[in-house]
C-alpha positions as CSV (number, residue, x, y, z in Angstrom):
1,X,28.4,46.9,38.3
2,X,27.1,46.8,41.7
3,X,29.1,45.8,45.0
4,X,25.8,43.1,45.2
5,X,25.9,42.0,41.8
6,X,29.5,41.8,41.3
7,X,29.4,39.2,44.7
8,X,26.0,37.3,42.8
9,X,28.1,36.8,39.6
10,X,31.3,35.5,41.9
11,X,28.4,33.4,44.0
12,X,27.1,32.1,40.7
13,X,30.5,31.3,39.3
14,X,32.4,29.4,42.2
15,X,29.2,27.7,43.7
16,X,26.7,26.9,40.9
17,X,28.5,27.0,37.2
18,X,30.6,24.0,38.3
19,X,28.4,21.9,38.6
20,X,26.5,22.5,35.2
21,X,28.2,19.5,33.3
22,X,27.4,17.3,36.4
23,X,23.9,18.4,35.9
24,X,23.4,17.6,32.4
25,X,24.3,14.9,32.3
26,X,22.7,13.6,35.5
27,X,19.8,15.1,34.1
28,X,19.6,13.3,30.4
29,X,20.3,10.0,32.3
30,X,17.7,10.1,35.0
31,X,15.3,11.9,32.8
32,X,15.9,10.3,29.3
33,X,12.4,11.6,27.9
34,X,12.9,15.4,29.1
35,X,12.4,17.6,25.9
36,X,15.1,20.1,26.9
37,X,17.8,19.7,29.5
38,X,19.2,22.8,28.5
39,X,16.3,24.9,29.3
40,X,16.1,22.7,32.9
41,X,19.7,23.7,33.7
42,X,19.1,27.7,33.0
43,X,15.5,27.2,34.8
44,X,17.3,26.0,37.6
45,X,20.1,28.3,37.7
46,X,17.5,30.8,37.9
47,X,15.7,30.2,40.3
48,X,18.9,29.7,42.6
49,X,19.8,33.0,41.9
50,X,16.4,34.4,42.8
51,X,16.7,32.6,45.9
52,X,20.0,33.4,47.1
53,X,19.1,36.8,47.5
54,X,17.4,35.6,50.6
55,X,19.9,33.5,52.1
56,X,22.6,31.2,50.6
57,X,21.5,27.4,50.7
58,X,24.0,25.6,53.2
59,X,24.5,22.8,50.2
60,X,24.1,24.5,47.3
61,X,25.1,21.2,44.7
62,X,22.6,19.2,46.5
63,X,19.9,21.9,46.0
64,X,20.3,22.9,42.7
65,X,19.8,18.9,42.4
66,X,16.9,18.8,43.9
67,X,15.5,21.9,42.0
68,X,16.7,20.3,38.4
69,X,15.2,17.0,39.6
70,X,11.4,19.1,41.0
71,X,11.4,20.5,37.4
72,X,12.1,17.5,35.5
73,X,9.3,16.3,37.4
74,X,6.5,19.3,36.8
75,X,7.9,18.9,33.2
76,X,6.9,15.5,32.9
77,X,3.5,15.5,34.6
């Protein structure tokens, strides 16, 4: 592996993955009718991934809340 990719997966381990039971389940109760929190919580993961490559978010929980909560949104429209 990579010197970048090994420091993505450590990123991605400390700073996001912790959060991904806090997430479902703030998820399911703020967005009851959602078809698939699952596939919101890996959407979201993703696209924090994609973006850290350009710079790390100074409060990454709060942003990978907001994400979650923008595709729960577009999800339900």
């Amino acid at each position: 592996m990579k010197d970048h990719d090994t420091e993505q997966v450590r990123w991605f381990v400390d700073e996001l993955l912790s959060h991904e039971d806090d997430l479902r389940a703030w998820l399911k109760a703020r967005f009851p009718v959602v078809r698939d929190v699952n596939d919101l919580v890996q959407e979201a993961f993703s696209r924090l991934l994609k973006t850290h490559d350009s710079g790390p978010a100074l409060n990454r929980s709060a942003y990978l809340f907001v994400v979650s909560r923008n595709l729960a949104l577009n999800q339900l429209r």
